[in-house]
C-alpha positions as CSV (number, residue, x, y, z in Angstrom):
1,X,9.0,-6.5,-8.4
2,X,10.8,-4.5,-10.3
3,X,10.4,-0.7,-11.7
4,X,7.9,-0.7,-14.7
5,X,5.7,-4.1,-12.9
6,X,2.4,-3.3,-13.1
7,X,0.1,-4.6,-10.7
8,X,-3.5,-5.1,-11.5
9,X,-7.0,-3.3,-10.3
10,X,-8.3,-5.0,-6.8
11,X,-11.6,-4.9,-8.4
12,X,-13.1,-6.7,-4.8
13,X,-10.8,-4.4,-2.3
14,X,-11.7,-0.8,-4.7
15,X,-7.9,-0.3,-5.4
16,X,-5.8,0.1,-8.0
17,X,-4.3,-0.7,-10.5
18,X,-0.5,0.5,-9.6
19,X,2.6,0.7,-11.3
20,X,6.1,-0.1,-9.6
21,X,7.4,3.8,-10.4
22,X,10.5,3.3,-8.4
23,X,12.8,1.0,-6.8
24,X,15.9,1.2,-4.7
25,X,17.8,1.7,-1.0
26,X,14.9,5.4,-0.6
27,X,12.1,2.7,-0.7
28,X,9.4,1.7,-2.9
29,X,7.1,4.2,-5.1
30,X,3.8,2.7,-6.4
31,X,1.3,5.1,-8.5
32,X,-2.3,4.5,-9.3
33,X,-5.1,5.9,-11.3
34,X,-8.4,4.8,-11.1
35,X,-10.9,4.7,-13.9
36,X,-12.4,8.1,-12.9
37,X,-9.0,9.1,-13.5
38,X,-8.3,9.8,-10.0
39,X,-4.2,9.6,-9.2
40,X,-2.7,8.3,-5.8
41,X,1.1,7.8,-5.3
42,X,2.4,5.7,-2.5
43,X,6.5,6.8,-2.0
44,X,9.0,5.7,-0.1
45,X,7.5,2.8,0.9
46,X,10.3,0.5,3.1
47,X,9.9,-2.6,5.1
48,X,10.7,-0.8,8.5
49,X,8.2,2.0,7.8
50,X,5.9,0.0,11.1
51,X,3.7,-1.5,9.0
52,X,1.4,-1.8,5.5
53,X,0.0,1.4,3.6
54,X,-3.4,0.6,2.8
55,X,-5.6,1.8,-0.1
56,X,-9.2,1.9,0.5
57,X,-9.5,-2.0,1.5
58,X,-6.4,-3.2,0.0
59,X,-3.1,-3.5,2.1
60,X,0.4,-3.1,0.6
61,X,3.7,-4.0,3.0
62,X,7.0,-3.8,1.5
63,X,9.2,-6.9,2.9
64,X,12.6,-6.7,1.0
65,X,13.9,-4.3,-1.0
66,X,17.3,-5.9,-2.8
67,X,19.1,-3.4,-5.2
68,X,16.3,-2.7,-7.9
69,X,14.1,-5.5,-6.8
70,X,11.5,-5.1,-4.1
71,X,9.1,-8.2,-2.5
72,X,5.7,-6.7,-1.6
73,X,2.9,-8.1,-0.2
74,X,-0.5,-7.3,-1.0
75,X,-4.1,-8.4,1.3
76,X,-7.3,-7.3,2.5
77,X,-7.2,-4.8,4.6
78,X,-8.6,-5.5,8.4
């Protein structure tokens, strides 16, 4: 993903939708606001950060980050 990718609501998990904000060697920024219009920002996300943030039910690990473009992984959180 890529700065600008937007990711869609996880209607199921009650997260989202984000929006890739930033990308590069600082980590990952992902921003959300929900239809109540409530914000959360998720920065600096990295692969060696221990694990996945998670978002109500909805896991997000960042596994690469290559120059501008980052691989994430999203899934149900346990």
């Amino acid at each position: 993903m890529t700065k600008g990718t937007e990711i869609p609501r996880a209607a199921g998990l009650r997260a989202g939708p984000f929006t890739v904000s930033a990308v590069g060697a600082e980590g990952v920024d992902l921003s959300s606001v929900d239809a109540s219009g409530f914000t959360s920002n998720l920065l600096g996300q990295r692969p060696d950060q221990g694990g996945p943030s998670t978002v109500n039910e909805l896991s997000i690990a960042v596994l690469a980050i290559a120059g501008d473009t980052a691989k994430l992984r999203l899934f149900p959180a346990k």
